[in-house]
GUTORLO-166873 format. One record per residue (C-alpha): x, y, z. Coordinates in steps of 0.05 Angstrom, whole numbers, padded with zeros to 5 digits, always signed. Layout:
BEGIN
XYZ
...
***
This chain:
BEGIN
+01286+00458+01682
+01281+00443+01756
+01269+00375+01772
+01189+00369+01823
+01230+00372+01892
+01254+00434+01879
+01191+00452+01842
+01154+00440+01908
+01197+00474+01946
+01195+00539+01912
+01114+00528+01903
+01118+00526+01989
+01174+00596+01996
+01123+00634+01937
+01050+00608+01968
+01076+00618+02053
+01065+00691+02079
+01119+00713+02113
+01106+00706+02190
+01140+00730+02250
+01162+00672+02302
+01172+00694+02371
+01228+00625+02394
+01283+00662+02388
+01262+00728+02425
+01227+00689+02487
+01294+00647+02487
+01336+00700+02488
+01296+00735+02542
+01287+00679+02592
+01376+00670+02582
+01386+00742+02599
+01328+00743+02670
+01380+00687+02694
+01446+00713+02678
+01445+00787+02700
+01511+00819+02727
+01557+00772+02685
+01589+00802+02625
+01555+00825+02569
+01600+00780+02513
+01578+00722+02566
+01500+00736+02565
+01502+00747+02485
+01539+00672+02480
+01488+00642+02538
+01426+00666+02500
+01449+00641+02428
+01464+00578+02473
+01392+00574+02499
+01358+00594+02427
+01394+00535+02400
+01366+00485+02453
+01302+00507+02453
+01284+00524+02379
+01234+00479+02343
+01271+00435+02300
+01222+00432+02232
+01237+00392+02171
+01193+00401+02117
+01173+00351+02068
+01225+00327+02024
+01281+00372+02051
+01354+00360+02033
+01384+00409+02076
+01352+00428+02139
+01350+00474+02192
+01307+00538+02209
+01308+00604+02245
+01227+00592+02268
+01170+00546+02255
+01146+00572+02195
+01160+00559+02125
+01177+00630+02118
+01194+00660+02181
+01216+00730+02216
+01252+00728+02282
+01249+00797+02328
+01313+00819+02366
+01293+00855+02435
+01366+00865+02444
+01368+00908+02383
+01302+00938+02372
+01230+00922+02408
+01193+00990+02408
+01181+00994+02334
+01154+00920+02337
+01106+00949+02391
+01085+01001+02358
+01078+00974+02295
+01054+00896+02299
+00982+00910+02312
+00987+00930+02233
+01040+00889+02202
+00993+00857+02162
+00967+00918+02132
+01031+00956+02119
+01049+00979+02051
+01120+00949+02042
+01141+00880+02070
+01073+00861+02111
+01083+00801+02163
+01028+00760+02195
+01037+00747+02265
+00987+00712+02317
+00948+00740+02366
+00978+00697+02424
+01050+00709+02391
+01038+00791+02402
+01007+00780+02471
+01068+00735+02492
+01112+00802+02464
+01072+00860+02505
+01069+00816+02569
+01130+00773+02580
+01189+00803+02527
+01177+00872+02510
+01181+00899+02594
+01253+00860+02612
+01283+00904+02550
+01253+00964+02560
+01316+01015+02571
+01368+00968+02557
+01361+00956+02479
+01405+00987+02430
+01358+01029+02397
+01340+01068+02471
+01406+01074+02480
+01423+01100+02414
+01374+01158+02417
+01384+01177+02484
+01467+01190+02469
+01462+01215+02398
+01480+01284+02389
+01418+01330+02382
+01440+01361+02318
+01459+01298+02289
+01391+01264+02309
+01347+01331+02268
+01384+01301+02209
+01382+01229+02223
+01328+01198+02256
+01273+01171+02207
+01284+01240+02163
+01309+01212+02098
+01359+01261+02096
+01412+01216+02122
+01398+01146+02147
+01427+01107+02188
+01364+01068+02218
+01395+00998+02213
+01454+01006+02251
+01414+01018+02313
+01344+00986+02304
+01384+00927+02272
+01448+00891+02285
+01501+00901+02229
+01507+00840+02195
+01548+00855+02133
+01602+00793+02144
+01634+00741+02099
+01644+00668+02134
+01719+00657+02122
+01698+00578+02100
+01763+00568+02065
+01809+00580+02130
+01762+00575+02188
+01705+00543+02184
+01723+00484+02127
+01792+00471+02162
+01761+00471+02234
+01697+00457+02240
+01662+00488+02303
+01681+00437+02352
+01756+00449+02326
+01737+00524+02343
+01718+00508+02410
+01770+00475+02427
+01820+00530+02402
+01774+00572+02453
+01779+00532+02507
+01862+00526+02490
+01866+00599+02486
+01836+00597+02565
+01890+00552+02594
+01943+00600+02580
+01902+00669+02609
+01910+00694+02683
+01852+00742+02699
+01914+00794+02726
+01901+00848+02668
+01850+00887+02631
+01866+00863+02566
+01863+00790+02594
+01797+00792+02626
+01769+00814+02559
+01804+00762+02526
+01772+00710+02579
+01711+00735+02570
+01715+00723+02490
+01737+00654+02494
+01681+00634+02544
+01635+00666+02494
+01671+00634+02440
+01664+00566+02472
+01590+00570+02485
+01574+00597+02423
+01597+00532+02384
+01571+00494+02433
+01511+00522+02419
+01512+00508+02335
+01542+00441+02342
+01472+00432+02401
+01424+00459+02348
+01454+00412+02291
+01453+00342+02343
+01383+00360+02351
+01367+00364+02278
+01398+00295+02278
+01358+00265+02329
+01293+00296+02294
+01310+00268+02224
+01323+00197+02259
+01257+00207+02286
+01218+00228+02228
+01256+00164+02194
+01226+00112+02249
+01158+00128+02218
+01176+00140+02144
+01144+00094+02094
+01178+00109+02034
+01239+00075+02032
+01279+00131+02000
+01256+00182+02034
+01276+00144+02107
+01346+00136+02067
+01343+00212+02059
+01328+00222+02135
+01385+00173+02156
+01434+00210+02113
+01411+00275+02141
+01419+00246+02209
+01479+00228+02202
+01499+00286+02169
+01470+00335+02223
+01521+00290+02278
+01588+00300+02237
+01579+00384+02212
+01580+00421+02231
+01619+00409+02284
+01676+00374+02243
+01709+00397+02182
+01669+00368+02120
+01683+00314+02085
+01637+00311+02026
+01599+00358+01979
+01538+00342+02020
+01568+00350+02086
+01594+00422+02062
+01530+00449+02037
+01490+00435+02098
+01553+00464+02136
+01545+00532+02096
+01470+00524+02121
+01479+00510+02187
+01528+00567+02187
+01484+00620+02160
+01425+00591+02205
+01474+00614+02263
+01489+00680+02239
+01420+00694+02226
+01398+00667+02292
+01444+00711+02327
+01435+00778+02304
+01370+00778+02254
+01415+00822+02209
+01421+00840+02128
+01487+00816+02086
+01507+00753+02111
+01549+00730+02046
+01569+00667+02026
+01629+00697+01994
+01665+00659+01933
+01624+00594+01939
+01649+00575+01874
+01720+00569+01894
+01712+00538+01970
+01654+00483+01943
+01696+00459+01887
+01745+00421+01916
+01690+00379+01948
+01648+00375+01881
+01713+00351+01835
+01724+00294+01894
+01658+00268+01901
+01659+00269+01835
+01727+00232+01820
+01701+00175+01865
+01632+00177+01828
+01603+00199+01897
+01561+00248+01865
+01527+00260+01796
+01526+00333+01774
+01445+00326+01762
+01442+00317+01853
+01492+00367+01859
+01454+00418+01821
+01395+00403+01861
+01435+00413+01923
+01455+00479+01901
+01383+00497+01887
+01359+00472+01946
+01407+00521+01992
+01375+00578+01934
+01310+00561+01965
+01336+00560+02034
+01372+00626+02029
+01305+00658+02009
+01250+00627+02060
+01279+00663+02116
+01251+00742+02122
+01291+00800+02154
+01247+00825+02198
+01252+00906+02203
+01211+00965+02218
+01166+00997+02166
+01216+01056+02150
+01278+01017+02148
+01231+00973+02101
+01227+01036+02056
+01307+01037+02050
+01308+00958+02035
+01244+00937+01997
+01217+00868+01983
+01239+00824+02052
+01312+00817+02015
+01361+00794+02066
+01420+00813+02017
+01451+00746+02026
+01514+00757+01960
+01537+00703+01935
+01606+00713+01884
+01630+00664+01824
+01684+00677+01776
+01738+00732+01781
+01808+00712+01797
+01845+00666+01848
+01882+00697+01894
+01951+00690+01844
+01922+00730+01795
+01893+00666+01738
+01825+00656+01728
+01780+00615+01773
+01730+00600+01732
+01705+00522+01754
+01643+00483+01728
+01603+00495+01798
+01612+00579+01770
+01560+00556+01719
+01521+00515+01765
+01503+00571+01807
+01479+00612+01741
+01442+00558+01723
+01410+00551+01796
+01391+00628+01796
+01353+00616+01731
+01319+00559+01742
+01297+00576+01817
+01286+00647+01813
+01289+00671+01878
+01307+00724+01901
+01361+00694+01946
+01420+00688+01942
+01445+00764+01912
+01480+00722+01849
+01548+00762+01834
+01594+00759+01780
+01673+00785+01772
+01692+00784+01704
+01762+00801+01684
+01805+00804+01617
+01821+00725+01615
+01753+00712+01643
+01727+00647+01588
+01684+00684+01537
+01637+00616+01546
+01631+00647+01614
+01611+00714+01600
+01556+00696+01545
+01530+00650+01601
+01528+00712+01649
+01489+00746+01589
+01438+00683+01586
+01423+00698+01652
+01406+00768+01645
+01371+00750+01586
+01326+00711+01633
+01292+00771+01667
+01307+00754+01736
+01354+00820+01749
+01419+00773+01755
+01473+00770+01762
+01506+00836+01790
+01566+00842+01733
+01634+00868+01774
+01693+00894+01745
+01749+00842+01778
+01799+00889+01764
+01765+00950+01799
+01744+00910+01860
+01826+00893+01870
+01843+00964+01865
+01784+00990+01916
+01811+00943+01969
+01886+00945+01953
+01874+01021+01973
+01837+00999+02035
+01892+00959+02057
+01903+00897+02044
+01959+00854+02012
+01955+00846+01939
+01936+00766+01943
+01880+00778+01995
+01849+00838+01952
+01845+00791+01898
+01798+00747+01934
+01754+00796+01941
+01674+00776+01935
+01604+00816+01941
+01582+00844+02001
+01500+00862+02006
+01490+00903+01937
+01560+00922+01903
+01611+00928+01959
+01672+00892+01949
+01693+00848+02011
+01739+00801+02036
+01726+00741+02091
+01773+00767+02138
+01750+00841+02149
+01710+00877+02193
+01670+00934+02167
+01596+00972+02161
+01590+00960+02095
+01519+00998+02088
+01532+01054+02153
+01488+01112+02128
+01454+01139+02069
+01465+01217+02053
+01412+01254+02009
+01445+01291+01960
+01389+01331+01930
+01377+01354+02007
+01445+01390+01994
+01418+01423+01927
+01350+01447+01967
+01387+01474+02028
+01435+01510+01987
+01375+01543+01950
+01337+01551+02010
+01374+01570+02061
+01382+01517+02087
+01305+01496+02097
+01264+01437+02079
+01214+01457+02026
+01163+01401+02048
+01173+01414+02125
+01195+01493+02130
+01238+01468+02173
+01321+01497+02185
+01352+01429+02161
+01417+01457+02137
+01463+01514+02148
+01441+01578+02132
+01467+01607+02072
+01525+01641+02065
+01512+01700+02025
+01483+01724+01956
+01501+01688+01891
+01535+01723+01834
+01557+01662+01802
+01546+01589+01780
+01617+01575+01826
+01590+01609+01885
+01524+01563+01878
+01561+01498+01870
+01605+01516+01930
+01546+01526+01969
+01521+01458+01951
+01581+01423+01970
+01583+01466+02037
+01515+01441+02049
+01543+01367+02031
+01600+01372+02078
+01551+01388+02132
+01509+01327+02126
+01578+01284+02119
+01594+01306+02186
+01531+01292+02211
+01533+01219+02188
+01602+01202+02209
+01572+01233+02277
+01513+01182+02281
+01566+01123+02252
+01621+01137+02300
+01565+01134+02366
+01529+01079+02340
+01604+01037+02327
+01611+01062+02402
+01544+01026+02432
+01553+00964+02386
+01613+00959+02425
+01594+00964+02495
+01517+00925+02486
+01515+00884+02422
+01580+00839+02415
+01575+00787+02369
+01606+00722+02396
+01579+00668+02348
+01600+00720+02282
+01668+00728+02316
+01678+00656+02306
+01664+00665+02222
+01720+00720+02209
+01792+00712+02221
+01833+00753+02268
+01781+00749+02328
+01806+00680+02361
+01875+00706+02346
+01872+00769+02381
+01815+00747+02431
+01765+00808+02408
+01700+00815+02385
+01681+00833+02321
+01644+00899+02348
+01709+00916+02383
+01756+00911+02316
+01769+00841+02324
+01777+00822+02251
+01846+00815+02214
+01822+00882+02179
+01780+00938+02194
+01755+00981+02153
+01727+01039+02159
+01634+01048+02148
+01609+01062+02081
+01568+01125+02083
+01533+01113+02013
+01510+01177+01967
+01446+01180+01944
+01416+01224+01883
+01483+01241+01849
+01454+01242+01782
+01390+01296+01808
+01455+01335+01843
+01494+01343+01773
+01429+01349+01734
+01407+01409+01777
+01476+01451+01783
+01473+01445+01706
+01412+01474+01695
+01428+01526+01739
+01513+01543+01709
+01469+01537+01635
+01399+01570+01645
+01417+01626+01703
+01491+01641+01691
+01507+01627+01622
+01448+01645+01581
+01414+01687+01626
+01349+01667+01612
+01332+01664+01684
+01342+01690+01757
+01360+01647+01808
+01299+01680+01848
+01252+01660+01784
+01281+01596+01797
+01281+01594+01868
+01197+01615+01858
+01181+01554+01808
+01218+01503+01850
+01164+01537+01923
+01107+01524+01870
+01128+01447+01854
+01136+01487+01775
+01063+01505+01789
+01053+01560+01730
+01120+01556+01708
+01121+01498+01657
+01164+01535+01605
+01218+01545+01653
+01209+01468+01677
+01212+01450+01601
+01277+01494+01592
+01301+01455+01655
+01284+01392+01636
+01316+01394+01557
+01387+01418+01590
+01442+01371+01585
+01426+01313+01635
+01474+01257+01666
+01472+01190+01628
+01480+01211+01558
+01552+01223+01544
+01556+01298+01548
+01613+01323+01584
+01573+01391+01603
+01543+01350+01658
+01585+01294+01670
+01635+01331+01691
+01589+01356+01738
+01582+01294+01770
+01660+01273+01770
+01678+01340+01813
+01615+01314+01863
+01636+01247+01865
+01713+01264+01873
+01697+01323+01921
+01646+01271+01961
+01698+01216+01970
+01749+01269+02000
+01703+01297+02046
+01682+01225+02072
+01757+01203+02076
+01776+01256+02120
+01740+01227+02185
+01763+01166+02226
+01719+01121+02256
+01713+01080+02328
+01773+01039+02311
+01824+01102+02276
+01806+01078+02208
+01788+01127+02151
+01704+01128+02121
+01695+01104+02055
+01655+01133+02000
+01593+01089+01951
+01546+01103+01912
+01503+01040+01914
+01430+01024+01919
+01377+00991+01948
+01313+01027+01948
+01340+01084+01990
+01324+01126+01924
+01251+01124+01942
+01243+01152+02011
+01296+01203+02003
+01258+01230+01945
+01197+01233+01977
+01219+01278+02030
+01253+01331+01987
+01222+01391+01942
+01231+01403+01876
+01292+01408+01848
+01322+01443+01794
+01329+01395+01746
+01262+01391+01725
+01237+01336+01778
+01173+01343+01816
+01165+01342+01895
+01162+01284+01937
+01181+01246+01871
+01240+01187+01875
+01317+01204+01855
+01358+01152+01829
+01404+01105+01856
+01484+01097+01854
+01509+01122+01784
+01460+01108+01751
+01415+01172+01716
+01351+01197+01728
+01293+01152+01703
+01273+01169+01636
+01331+01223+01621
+01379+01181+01591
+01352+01186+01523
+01409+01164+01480
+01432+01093+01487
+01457+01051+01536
+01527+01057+01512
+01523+01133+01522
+01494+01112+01592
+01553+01076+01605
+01599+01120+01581
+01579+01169+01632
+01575+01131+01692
+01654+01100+01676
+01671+01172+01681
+01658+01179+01751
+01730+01147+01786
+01700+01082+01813
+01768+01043+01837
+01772+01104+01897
+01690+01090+01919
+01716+01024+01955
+01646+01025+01981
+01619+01001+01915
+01587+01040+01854
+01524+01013+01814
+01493+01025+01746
+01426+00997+01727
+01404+00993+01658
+01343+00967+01640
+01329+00936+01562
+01271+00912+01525
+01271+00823+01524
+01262+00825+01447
+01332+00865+01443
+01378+00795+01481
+01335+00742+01428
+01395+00731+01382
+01458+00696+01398
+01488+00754+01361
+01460+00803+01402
+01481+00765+01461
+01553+00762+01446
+01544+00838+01440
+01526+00853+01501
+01583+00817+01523
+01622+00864+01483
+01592+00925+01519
+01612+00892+01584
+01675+00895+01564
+01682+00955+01540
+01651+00985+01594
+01693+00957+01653
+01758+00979+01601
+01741+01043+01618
+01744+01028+01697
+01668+01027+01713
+01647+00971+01774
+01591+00950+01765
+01525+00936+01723
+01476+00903+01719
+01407+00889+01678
+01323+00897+01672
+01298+00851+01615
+01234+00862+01618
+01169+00901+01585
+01139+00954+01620
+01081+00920+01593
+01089+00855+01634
+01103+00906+01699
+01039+00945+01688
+01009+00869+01684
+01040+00848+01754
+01013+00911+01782
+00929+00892+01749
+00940+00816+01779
+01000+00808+01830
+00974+00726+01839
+00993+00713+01774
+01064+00739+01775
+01083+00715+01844
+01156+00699+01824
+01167+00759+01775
+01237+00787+01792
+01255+00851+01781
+01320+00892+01797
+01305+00943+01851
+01382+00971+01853
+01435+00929+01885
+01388+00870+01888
+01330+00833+01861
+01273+00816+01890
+01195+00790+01870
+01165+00856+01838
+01094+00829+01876
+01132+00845+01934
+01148+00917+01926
+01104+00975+01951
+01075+01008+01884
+01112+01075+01892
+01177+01024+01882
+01145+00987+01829
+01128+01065+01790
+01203+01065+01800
+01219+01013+01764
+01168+01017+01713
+01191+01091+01707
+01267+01079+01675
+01288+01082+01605
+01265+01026+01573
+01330+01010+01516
+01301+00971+01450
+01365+00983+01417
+01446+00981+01437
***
C-alpha cells in the first residue's frame, strides 16, 4: 500500500488537466532575438541557459523531489524551434480534440500568436523539413499513414539513455563543465574541425551552467518556503531539499537522496531542452544500488523512505505531458512520454544483477500506477525464479507492466549492431521494446511503414482504395500465380522502404545543421571526447534509425488467403477478389467468411507463419541495405505504440477478411480476435519470426482474463511460459489482465476509472486517456481464460 504522501500526490497527477505552459517557449525566444549571427550550437546552449534562469521554480506541497518543466501540476511545454505551425493551427481546439486534449489560457495563446509564433516563422525545423523533402517522398509521408515519420520533424528526437554510471554519477555537471572549459584551453580556432569543436565546448559549458542555475534556484526557493513553514518536519524537509538542490547536481552524489533528485534534475534538463519522447532512465536498478546498500550500511536510510523515494520520482516521471500535434497524437496515444526504465538482466560480465531495489521498482509500479516510468524487465536463464514470479505479480496486477525482454536476445541484437560483448550486455529499454545502451546515438523510433498499404497497392495498382489516389508503383503485370502476387507485395514494400530511409536520411541532415542538442550531448559518452554533437554522430556509437513495420500479421494473413483461396483451391479469382475488397465485402460475405476461416497468424500453423518469417526476413534485408547520415546501416522492428490505429484507418479492405478504415495490429503480435487457440500457440508463432536480427525491437501483446493469474500455481505457470517462450528466441511480451467487462465500464463512466491502466502496445497508459477508436482496440483482442 502506498503510504498518504504519495497517495496525495498521485490524487494531484490523476485530478490536474494537462496544460500547456508557455516559460520555456517565450524564454527561448527572447535568447535567440539577442543572439542572432552567432552559431547555432551557441544559441541552442544560450536559450537552455535563459529557460533555466527564468523558469518558475514551483514546489508543491509535500514534495520530496522537486523541480518542473512549467507551472502547472501537469504541464506541456511548446518548442518553436521544432514545431509552431501545428500549435497555431490547432490550440484554439486543444481542449476539444479527441486524443490527448490540453487546456491552455487565453492570455497564454495570445502571448504565442503575437510575440513567439512571428520570430520562428521560416526558421523552425518542421518549415524546413517540408520545404527540402523530396516530392515523392513527401506523397508518402507527410500526415498519410502510410509511412510516418511526423516526429522527427515536428518534434526533436529524444530517444537517449543518460550514461549515470560513467558520466553523470562520476562527474557531476560542474565536473562536466569544467572538462568543457579544459577541452577550450588546448583549441586554436586555425581549422574547421576546431572551430566546431570550440563551438561545442562553449555550448557544453553553458549548458551545465545552466542545470546547475536552475537547481541553486530550487535551493533558494525551498529555503524560502522553509522561513515560513510551520510544521517542523516539513521545514526539515525544505532544509534538506535546499541543501540538496546546492550540492547535485552539480557534484557527483553522495547519498541515495542526493542521486534520485540528480536523475530528476537530469531528466528535467533533457526534457526542458528538446520537449521530446524516450528519455530513459536506463538500468536504474544497477547505478541506484550502490547508493541504497551504503545508506543503508550506515543506517542512513530505511527501505520504507527509500521506497517512497522511488515512488515519488514514479509520480514525477508521469506529471510532465509531451506536448505534440493531434496526428502525431494518433501514432502515440494517452500523453505517454515513453520514459523506460530497465531492472534485472545481466551485469555487464555475464552474472545476474538482480539487487533488492529490482523489486522495489516492481513494487513502486504497482502500488503507484502510473503510467510513468515504461517499467522493463530482462529475464535470463539464471535470472532468481523469486524474481520472475514477482514479474508475474505484477502483471497479475492489471496495470500492463512490466515489458518482459528476453536478456539473451537483446545481447545478440546489439552485438550485431556493434558493440563489444560487455557493453551489449548492459543493454536496457529504449521507448517501447528497443534495446539500448547509454553510450549510443540512434533514432530509435525513425518512421513507421504500413504494411497492408503494400498488400492494397499490389492489388490495386498501386492506388489507395479510400483516396483513388496513385500511392504506389504501378503494377507490373498480370498474375498467374500466388509467387507472382507475393513478389508484387514485397516490390510494393521495397518502394515505401526507400521512401522512408529518404524522409530519415533528410530529416538526420536538418537535425544536424538547426537542432543540435548541447545539454543531451553532455548525457551520452563519446561527445566531450570527440567535441561533437549528438545530432552530428557525436556518441561513442551510432547506430543506424529504426524504420518500424506495421501490420505484419494483416500482410501474412492476406497473402494466405490469397496462395489458399485463389491459387490453390481455386475457389476464387483474384478479380472476384479484387471486386469484394472495392465493395468493403459489400455482397460478398461468403467469400469474406471463406477469407476469414483460412489459416491466420497467431495460432501455430506453419501455412501462415511461414508467411510471416519470409516478410519479416525479406523486410529486415531490404531496410539493412541503406546507410544513413552518418554511413551506418537502418535497422529493422516491429514494435508498437498506437501506430496500428491510424495506419488502419487509412487503408481499404484487405484480403484477410478485415473491414476498411478498421485498425491492424501492432509488432508481432496477430490480428485482434484471430488468434483463437491459446496463448501458447500465440507465442509459438510470433518466436518464429527471427527476433535477435530486428535490433530495433519486436513486441507481442497478449491479453488474459484476471480470474486465469488467481492461483500461485497458475502464477508459477506463467512463468513457465515465459520461459519457454524466450527458449525459443522471441524478445519480448508482455500482458492485459483485465475483463473486457471492466473496459466497456471505463468507457459508460471514465471518472470512476481515472487510473485504469491498460497496455496500448509498447506502453501503458490510463485507458480514460485513450481516444475510443484505441480503447475498441483494446477491448477488441482475444481475451485468453485459459493457458
Amino acid at each position: 500500500m502506498i503510504n498518504e504522501r504519495i497517495k496525495s500526490f498521485k490524487e494531484s497527477y490523476i485530478n490536474s488537466t494537462p496544460s500547456i505552459s508557455i516559460e520555456r517557449a517565450a524564454a527561448f525566444t527572447a535568447s535567440h532575438k539577442k543572439t542572432e549571427g552567432e552559431a547555432v550550437i551557441i544559441r541552442r546552449a544560450k536559450a537552455f541557459l535563459e529557460v533555466c534562469r527564468t523558469l518558475p521554480t514551483t514546489i508543491f506541497a509535500d514534495e520530496l523531489i522537486v523541480g518542473s518543466i512549467g507551472e502547472f501540476r501537469r504541464p506541456g511545454i511548446i518548442c518553436p524551434e521544432y514545431s509552431w505551425k501545428w500549435v497555431k493551427d490547432e490550440m484554439d481546439s486543444f481542449e476539444n480534440r479527441k486524443q490527448d486534449p490540453y487546456c491552455i489560457a487565453a492570455t497564454a495563446k495570445k502571448i504565442l500568436r503575437d510575440e513567439i509564433f512571428p520570430y520562428w516563422q521560416g526558421k523552425s525545423l518542421e518549415e524546413t523539413f517540408l520545404a527540402r523533402i523530396n516530392q515523392e517522398t513527401a506523397k508518402l509521408l507527410i500526415d498519410t499513414g502510410i509511412i510516418d515519420n511526423d516526429s522527427k520533424w515536428r518534434s526533436a528526437v529524444g530517444e537517449v539513455t543518460a550514461d549515470y554510471q560513467d558520466v553523470v554519477f562520476k562527474k557531476g555537471f560542474g565536473g562536466l563543465r569544467t572538462e568543457a572549459l579544459d577541452h577550450l584551453k588546448n583549441l586554436e580556432p586555425v581549422t574547421p574541425a576546431a572551430l566546431e569543436q570550440i563551438d561545442f565546448y562553449r555550448a557544453a559549458s553553458l549548458a551545465c551552467e545552466g542545470i546547475i542555475t536552475l537547481a541553486r534556484r530550487y535551493a533558494d526557493k525551498a529555503a524560502e518556503l522553509a522561513q515560513t513553514e510551520t510544521d517542523a518536519d516539513r521545514k526539515a524537509e525544505l532544509l534538506q531539499i535546499a541543501a540538496t538542490c546546492r550540492r547535485v547536481p552539480e557534484h557527483p552524489p553522495e547519498s541515495f537522496y542526493e542521486a534520485m533528485q540528480t536523475v530528476w534534475f537530469t531528466q528535467l534538463g533533457s526534457i526542458l531542452s528538446e520537449n521530446s519522447l524516450a528519455l530513459n532512465l536506463g538500468r536504474f536498478d544497477q547505478y541506484m544500488y550502490p547508493y541504497y546498500a551504503a545508506d543503508q550500511a550506515k543506517a542512513a536510510i530505511t527501505r520504507e523512505k527509500a521506497q517512497e523515494l522511488i515512488e515519488a520520482l514514479w509520480i514525477k516521471l508521469s506529471e510532465w505531458v509531451w506536448a505534440i500535434s493531434s496526428n502525431t497524437a494518433k501514432f502515440f496515444a494517452g500523453y505517454n512520454s515513453f520514459q523506460n526504465l530497465t531492472v534485472g538482466g545481466r551485469t555487464r560480465e555475464g552474472r545476474d544483477a538482480t539487487n533488492e531495489l529490482s523489486y522495489m521498482c516492481l513494487k513502486a509500479t504497482e502500488n503507484v500506477k502510473t503510467h510513468q516510468p515504461g517499467l522493463s524487465v530482462r529475464i535470463h536463464p539464471d535470472s532468481p525464479p523469486e524474481f520472475l514470479l514477482a514479474v508475474c505479480k505484477l502483471v497479475r496486477a492489471g496495470t500492463g507492466f512490466p515489458a518482459i525482454h528476453n536478456d539473451r536476445v537483446g545481447s545478440e541484437m546489439l552485438l550485431a549492431a556493434g558493440l563489444s560483448p560487455a557493453d551489449a550486455r548492459d543493454w536496457s529499454n529504449c521507448g517501447c521494446v528497443v534495446p539500448h545502451f547509454r553510450k549510443v546515438g540512434e533514432w530509435t523510433s525513425a518512421v513507421n511503414i504500413n504494411f497492408a498499404a503494400a498488400i492494397e497497392y499490389a492489388l490495386n495498382d498501386g492506388k489507395s482504395r479510400i483516396t483513388g489516389q496513385d500511392m504506389g508503383l504501378r503494377q507490373a503485370g498480370e498474375f498467374s500465380s500466388y509467387e507472382q502476387v507475393k513478389n508484387e507485395f514485397l516490390r510494393q514494400l521495397a518502394y515505401l522502404v526507400k521512401h522512408a530511409v529518404s524522409g530519415s536520411i533528410t530529416a538526420q541532415q536538418i537535425h544536424a545543421e538547426i537542432v543540435p542538442r548541447p545539454y543531451l550531448s553532455l548525457l551520452v559518452d563519446g561527445c566531450m571526447e570527440k567535441g561533437k554533437d549528438l545530432s552530428r554522430g557525436g556518441a561513442a556509437y551510432n547506430i543506424g534509425p529504426v524504420l518500424t513495420g506495421i501490420g505484419v500479421a494483416d500482410a501474412a494473413n492476406s497473402l494466405a488467403v490469397i496462395k489458399k483461396l485463389v491459387f490453390e483451391e481455386r475457389k476464387y479469382t483474384l478479380a472476384e477478389l479484387r471486386k469484394a475488397l472495392a465493395a468493403n465485402w459489400e455482397g460478398y460475405e461468403r467469400l469474406r467468411q471463406e477469407a476469414l476461416a483460412c489459416p491466420k497468424y497467431g495460432n501455430d500453423d506453419d501455412y501462415v507463419d511461414s508467411i510471416a518469417v519470409e516478410i519479416t526476413d525479406f523486410y529486415h534485408k531490404e531496410v539493412r541495405a541503406y546507410r544513413d547520415y552518418f554511413g551506418s546501416p537502418f535497422n529493422s522492428a516491429f514494435m508498437g505504440i498506437s501506430n496500428y490505429i491510424p495506419a488502419g484507418s487509412v487503408i481499404g479492405a484487405t484480403p484477410d477478411g478485415r473491414k476498411a478504415k478498421s485498425p491492424l495490429t501492432e509488432g508481432v503480435s496477430p490480428h485482434a480476435g484471430t488468434d483463437l487457440t491459446s496463448p501458447t500457440a500465440a507465442m509459438r508463432s510470433a518466436a518464429k519470426i527471427n527476433h535477435d536480427v530486428h535490433a530495433g525491437g519486436t513486441l507481442l501483446n497478449i491479453k488474459f482474463a484476471p480470474e486465469l493469474l488467481q492461483s500461485e500455481r497458475n502464477l508459477k505457470n506463467l512463468a513457465a511460459i515465459i520461459r519457454a517462450y524466450f527458449a525459443l528466441g522471441a524478445f519480448h511480451v508482455q500482458f492485459n489482465v483485465i475483463s473486457s467487462e471492466i473496459l466497456k465500464k471505463a468507457q459508460e463512466r471514465p471518472e470512476d476509472y481515472k487510473d485504469l491502466l491498460v497496455r496500448v502496445a509498447g506502453y501503458s497508459t490510463q485507458f480514460v486517456n485513450l481516444s475510443r477508436e484505441a480503447q475498441d482496440a483494446i477491448i477488441a483482442r482475444t481475451t485468453y481464460e485459459t493457458m
